[in-house]
PyMOL commands that place a pseudoatom at each C-alpha (Angstrom):
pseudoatom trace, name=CA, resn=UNK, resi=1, chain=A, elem=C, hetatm=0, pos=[8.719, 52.265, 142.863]
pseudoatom trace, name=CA, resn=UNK, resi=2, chain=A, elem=C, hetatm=0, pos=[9.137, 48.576, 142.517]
pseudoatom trace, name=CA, resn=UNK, resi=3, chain=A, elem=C, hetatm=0, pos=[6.563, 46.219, 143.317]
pseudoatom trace, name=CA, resn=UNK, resi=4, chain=A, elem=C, hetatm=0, pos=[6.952, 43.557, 145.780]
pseudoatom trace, name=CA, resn=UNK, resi=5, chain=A, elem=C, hetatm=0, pos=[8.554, 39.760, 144.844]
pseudoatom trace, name=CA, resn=UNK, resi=6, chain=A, elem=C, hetatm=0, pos=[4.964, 37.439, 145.951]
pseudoatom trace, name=CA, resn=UNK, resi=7, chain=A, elem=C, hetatm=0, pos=[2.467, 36.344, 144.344]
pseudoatom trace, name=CA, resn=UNK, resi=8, chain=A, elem=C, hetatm=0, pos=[-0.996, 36.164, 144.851]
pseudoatom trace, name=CA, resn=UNK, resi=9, chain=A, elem=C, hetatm=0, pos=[-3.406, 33.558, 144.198]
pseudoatom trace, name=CA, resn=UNK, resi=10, chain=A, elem=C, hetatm=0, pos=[-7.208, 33.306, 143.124]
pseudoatom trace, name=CA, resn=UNK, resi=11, chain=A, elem=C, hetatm=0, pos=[-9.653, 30.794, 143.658]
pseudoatom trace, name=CA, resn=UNK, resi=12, chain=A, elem=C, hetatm=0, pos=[-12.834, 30.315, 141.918]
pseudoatom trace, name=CA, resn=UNK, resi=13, chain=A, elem=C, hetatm=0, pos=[-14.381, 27.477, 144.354]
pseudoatom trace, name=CA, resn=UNK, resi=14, chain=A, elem=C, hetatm=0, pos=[-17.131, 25.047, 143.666]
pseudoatom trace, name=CA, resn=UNK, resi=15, chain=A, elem=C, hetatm=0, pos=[-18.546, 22.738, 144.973]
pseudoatom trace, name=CA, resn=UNK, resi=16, chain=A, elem=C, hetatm=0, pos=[-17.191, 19.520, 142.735]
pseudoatom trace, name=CA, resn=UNK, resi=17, chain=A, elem=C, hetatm=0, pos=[-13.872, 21.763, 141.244]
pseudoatom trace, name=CA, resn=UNK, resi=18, chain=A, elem=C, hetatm=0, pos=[-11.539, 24.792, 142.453]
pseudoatom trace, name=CA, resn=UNK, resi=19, chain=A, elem=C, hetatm=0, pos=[-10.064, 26.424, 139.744]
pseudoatom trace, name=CA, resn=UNK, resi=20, chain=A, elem=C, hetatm=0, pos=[-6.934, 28.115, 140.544]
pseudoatom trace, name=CA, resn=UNK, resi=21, chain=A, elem=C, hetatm=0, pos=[-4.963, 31.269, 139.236]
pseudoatom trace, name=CA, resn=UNK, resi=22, chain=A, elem=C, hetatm=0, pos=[-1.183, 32.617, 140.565]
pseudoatom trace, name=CA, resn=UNK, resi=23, chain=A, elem=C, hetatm=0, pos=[0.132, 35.625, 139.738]
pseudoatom trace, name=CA, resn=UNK, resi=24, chain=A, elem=C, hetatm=0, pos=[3.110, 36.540, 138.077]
pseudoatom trace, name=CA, resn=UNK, resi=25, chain=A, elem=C, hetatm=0, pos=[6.105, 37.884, 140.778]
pseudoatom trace, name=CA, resn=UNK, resi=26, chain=A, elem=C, hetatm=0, pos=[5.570, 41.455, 139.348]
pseudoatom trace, name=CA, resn=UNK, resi=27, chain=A, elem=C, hetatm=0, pos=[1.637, 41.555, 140.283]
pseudoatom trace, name=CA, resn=UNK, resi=28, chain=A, elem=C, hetatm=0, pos=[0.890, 42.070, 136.621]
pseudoatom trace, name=CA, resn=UNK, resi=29, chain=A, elem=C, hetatm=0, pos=[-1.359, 39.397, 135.489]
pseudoatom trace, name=CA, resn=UNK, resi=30, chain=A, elem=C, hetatm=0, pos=[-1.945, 35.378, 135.948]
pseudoatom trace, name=CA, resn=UNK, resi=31, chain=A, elem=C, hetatm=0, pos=[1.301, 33.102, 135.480]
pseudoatom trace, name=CA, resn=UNK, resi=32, chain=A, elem=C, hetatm=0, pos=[-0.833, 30.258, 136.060]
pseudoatom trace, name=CA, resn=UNK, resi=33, chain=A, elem=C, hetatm=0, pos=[-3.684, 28.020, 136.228]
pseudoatom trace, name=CA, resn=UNK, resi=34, chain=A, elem=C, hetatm=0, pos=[-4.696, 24.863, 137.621]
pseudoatom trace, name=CA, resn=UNK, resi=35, chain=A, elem=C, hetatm=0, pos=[-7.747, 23.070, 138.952]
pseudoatom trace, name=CA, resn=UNK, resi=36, chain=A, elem=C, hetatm=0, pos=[-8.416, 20.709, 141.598]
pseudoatom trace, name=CA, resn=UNK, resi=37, chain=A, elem=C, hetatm=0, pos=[-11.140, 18.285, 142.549]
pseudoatom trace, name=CA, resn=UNK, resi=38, chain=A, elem=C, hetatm=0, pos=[-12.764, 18.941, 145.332]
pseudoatom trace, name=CA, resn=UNK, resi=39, chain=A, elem=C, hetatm=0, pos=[-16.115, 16.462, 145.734]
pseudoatom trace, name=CA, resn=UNK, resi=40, chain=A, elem=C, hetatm=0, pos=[-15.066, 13.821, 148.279]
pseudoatom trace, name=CA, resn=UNK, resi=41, chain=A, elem=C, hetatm=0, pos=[-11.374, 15.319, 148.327]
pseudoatom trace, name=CA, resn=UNK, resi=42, chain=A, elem=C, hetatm=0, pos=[-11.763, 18.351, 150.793]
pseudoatom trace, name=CA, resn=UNK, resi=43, chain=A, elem=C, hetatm=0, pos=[-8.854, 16.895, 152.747]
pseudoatom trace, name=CA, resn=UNK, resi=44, chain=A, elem=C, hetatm=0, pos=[-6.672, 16.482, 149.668]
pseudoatom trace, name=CA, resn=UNK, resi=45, chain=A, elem=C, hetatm=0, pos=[-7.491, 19.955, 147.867]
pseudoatom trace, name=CA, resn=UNK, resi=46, chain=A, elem=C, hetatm=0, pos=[-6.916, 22.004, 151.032]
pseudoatom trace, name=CA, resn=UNK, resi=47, chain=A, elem=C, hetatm=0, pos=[-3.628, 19.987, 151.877]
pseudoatom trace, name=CA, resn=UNK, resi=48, chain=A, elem=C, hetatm=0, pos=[-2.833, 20.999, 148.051]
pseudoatom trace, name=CA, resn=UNK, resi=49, chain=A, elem=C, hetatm=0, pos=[-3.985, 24.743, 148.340]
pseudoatom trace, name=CA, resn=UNK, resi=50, chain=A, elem=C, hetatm=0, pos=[-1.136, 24.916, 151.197]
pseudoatom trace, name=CA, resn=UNK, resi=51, chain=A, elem=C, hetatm=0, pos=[1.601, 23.237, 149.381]
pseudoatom trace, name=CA, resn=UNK, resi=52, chain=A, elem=C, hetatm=0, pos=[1.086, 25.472, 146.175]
pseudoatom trace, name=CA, resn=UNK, resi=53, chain=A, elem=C, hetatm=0, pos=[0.897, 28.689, 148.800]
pseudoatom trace, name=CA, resn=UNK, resi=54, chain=A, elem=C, hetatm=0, pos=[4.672, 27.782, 150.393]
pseudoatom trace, name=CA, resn=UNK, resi=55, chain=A, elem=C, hetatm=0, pos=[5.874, 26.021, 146.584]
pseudoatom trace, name=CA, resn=UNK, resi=56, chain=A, elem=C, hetatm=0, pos=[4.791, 29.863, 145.039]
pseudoatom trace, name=CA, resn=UNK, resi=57, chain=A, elem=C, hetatm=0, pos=[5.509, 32.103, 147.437]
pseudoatom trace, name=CA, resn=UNK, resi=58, chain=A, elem=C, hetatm=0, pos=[1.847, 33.250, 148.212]
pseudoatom trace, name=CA, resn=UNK, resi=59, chain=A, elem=C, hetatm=0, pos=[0.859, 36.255, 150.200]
pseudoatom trace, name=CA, resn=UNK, resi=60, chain=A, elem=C, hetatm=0, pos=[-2.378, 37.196, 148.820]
pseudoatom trace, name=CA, resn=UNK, resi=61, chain=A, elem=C, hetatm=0, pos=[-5.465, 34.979, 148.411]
pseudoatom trace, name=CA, resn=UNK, resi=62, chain=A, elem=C, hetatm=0, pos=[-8.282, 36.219, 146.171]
pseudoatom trace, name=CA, resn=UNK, resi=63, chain=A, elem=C, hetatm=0, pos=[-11.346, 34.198, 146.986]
pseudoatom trace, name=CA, resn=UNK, resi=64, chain=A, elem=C, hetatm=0, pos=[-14.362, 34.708, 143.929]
pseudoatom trace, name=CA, resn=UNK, resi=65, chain=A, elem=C, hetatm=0, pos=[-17.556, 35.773, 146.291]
pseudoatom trace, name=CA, resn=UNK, resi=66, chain=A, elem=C, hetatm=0, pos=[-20.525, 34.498, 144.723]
pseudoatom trace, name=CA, resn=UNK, resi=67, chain=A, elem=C, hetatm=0, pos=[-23.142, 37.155, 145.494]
pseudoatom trace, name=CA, resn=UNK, resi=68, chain=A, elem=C, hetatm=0, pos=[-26.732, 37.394, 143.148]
pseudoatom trace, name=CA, resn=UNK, resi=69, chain=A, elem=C, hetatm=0, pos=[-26.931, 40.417, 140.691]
pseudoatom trace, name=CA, resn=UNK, resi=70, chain=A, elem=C, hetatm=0, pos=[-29.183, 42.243, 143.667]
pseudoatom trace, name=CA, resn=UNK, resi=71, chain=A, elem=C, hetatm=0, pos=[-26.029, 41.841, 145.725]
pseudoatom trace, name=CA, resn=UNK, resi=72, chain=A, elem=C, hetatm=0, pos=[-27.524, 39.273, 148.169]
pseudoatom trace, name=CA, resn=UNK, resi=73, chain=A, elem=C, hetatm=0, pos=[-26.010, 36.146, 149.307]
pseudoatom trace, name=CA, resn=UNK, resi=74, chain=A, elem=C, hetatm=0, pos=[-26.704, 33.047, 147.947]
pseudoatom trace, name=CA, resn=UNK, resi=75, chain=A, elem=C, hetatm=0, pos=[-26.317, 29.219, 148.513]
pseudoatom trace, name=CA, resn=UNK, resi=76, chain=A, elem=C, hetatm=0, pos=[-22.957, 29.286, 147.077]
pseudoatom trace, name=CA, resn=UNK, resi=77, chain=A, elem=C, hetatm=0, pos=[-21.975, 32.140, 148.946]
pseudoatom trace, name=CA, resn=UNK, resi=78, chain=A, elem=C, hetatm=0, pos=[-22.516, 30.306, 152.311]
pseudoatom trace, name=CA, resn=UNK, resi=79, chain=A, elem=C, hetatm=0, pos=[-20.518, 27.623, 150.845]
pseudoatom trace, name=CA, resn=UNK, resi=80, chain=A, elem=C, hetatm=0, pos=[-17.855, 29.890, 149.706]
pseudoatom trace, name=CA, resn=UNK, resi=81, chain=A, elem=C, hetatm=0, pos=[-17.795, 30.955, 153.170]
pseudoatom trace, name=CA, resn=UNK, resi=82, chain=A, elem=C, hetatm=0, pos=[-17.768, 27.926, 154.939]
pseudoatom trace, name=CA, resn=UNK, resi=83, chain=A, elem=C, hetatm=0, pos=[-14.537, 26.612, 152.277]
pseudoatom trace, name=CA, resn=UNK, resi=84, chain=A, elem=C, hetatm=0, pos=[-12.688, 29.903, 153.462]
pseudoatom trace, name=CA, resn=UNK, resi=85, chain=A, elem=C, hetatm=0, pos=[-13.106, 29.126, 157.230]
pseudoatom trace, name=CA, resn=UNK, resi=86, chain=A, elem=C, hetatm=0, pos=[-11.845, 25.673, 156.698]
pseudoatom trace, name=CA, resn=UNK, resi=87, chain=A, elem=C, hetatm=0, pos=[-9.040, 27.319, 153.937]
pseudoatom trace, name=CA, resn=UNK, resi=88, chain=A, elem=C, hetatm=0, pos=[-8.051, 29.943, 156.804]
pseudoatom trace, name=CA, resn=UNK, resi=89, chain=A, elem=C, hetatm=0, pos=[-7.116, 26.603, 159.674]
pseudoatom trace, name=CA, resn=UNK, resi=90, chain=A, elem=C, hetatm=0, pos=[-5.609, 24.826, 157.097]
pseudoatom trace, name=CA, resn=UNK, resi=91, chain=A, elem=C, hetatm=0, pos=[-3.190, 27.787, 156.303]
pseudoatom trace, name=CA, resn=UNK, resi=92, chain=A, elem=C, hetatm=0, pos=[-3.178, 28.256, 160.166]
pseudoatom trace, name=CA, resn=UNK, resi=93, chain=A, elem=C, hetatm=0, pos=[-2.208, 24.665, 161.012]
pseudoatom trace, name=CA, resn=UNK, resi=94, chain=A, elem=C, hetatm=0, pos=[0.377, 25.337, 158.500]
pseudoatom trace, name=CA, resn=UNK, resi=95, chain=A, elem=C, hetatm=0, pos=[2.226, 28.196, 159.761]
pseudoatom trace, name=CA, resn=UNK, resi=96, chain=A, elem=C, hetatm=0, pos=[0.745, 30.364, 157.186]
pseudoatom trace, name=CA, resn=UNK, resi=97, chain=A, elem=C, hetatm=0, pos=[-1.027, 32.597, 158.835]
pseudoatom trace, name=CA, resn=UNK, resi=98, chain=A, elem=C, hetatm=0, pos=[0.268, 35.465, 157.137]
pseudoatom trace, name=CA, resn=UNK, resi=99, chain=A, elem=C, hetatm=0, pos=[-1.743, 34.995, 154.318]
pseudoatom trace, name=CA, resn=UNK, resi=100, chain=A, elem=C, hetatm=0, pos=[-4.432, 37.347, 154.014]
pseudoatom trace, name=CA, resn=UNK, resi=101, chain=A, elem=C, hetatm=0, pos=[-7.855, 36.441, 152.317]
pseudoatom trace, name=CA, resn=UNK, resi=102, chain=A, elem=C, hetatm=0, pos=[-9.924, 39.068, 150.680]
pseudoatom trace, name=CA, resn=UNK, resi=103, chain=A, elem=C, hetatm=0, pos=[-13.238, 38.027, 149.024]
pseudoatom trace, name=CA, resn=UNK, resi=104, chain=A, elem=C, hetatm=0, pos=[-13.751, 39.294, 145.252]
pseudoatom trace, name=CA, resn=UNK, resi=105, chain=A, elem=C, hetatm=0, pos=[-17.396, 39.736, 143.782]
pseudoatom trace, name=CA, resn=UNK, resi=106, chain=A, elem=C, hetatm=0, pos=[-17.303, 36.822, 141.042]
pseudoatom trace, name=CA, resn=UNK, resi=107, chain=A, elem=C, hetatm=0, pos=[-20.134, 38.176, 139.118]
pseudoatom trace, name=CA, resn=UNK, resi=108, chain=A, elem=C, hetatm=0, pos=[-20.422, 36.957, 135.339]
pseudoatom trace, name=CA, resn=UNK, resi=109, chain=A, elem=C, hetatm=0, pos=[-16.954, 35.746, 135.345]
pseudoatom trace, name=CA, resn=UNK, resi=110, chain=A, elem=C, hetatm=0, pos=[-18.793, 32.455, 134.585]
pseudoatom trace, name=CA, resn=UNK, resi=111, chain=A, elem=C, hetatm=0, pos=[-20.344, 34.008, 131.533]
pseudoatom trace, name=CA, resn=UNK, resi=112, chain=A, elem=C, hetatm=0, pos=[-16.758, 35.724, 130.627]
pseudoatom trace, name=CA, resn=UNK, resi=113, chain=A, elem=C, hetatm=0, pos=[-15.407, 32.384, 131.099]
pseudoatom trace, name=CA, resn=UNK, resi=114, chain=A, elem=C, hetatm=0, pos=[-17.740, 30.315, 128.925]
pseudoatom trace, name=CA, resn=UNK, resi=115, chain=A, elem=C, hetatm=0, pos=[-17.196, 33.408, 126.312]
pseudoatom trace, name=CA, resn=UNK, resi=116, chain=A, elem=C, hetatm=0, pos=[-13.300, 32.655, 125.856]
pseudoatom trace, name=CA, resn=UNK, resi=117, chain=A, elem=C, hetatm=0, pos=[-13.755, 28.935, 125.733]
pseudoatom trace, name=CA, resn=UNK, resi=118, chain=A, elem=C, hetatm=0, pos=[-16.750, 29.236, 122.951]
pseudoatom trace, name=CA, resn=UNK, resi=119, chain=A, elem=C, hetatm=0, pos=[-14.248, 31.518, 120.987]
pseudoatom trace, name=CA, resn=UNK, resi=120, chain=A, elem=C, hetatm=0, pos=[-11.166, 29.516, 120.647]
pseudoatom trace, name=CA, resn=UNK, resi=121, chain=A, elem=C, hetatm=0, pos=[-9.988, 28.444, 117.585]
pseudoatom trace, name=CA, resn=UNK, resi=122, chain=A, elem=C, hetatm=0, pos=[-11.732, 25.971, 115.807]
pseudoatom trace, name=CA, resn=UNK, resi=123, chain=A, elem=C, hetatm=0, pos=[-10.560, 21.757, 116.328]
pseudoatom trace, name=CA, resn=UNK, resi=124, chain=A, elem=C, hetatm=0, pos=[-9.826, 22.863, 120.071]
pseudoatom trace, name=CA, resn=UNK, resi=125, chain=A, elem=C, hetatm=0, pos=[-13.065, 22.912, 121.812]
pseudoatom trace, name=CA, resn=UNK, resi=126, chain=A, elem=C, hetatm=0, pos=[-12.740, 21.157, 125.016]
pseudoatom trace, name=CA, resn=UNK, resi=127, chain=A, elem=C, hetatm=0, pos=[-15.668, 18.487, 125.691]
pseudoatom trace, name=CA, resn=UNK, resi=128, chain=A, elem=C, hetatm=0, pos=[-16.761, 17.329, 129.463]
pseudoatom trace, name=CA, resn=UNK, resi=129, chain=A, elem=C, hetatm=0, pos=[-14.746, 17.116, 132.127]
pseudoatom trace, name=CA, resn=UNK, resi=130, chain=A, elem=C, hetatm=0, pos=[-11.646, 18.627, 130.212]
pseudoatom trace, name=CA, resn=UNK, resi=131, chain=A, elem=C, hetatm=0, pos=[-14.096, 21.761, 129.519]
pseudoatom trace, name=CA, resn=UNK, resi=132, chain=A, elem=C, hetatm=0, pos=[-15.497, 22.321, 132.989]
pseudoatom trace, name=CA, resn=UNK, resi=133, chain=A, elem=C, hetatm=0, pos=[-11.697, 22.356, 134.399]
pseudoatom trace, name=CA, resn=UNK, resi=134, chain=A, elem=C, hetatm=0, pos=[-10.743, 24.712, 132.062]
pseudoatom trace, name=CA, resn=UNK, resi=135, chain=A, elem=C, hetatm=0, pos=[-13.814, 26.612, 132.969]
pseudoatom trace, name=CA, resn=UNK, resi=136, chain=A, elem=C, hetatm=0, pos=[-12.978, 26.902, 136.787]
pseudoatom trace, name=CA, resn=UNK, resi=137, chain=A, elem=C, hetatm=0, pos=[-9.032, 27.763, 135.376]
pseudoatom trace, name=CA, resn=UNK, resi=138, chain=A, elem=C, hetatm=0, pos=[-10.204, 30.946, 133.439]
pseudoatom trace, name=CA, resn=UNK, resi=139, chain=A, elem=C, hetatm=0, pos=[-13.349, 31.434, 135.559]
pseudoatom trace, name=CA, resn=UNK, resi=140, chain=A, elem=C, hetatm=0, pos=[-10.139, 32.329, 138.667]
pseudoatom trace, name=CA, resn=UNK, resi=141, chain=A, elem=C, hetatm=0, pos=[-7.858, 34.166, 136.131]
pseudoatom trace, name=CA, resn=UNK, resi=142, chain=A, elem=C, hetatm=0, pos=[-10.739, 36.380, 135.432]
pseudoatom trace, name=CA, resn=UNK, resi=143, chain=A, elem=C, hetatm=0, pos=[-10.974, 36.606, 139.300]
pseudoatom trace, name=CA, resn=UNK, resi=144, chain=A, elem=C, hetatm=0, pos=[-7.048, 37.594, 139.560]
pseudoatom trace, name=CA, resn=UNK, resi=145, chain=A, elem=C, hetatm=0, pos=[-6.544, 39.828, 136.386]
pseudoatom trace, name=CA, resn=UNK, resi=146, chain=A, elem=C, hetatm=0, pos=[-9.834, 41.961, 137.857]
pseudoatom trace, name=CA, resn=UNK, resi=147, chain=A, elem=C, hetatm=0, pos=[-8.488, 41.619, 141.710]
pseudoatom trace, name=CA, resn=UNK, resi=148, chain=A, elem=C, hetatm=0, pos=[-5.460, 43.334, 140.128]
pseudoatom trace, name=CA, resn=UNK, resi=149, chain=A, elem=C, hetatm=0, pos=[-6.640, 46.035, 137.605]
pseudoatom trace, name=CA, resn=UNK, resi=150, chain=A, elem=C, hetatm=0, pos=[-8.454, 47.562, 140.219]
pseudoatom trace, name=CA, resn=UNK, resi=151, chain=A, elem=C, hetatm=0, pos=[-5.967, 47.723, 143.188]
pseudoatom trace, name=CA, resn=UNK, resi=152, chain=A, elem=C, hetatm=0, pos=[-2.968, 49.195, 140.936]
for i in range(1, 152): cmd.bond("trace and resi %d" % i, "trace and resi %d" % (i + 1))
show_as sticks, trace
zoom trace
């Protein structure tokens, strides 16, 4: 059986950044990553999210869902909420309303994140702003790569 030719995409939103992951064609794992500031920007970073869904060929967005380790909602995940609604008439106002959204429980994938960027190699630790991007980037592969393990 051959998989389909789209790609999906994950987002790991916050409130200042959105890191972003796209899948490979195949559905196999992240081809991608990207982040985008979002503080003061809305506009701009939803405008973006739409241009990267028609530029890849998106059909699929993975959204993380913040939820506490008792499973209740949290601060974030009424934000999280609230950025999907306004995610959901921006694809709309696009013509994109094919797209579906599916929240993802994003618990630890901070931690798992922070992990990976305390154990690269030596001379490339990332410092600031450069960090925190890269953060959000492997904070919404996480997202994907788990999205996809368990729907295959």
């Amino acid at each position: 059986m051959q998989k389909s030719k789209s790609r999906y995409m994950a987002i790991d939103f916050g409130d200042k950044r959105i890191g972003i992951a796209i899948s490979d064609e195949m559905l196999y794992g992240t081809s991608s990553t990207k982040s985008l500031d979002y503080l003061g920007q809305e506009k701009i970073a939803l405008s973006d999210l739409v241009e990267e869904c028609q530029k890849q060929s998106i059909t699929k967005i993975v959204l993380g869902y913040p939820i506490s380790m008792s499973g209740e909602k949290t601060e974030q995940t009424k934000l999280v909420e609230k950025f999907c609604e306004k995610l959901k008439m921006a694809l709309d106002d696009s013509s994109m309303n094919n797209i579906e959204i599916k929240y993802y429980d994003e618990r630890l994938t901070s931690v798992e994140a922070e992990r990976v960027l305390s154990s690269s190699k030596p001379g490339s630790k990332l410092r600031g702003e450069s960090r925190r991007q890269k953060k959000d980037q492997i904070s919404a592969s996480i997202i994907l790569n788990s999205f996809l393990s368990s729907n295959k």
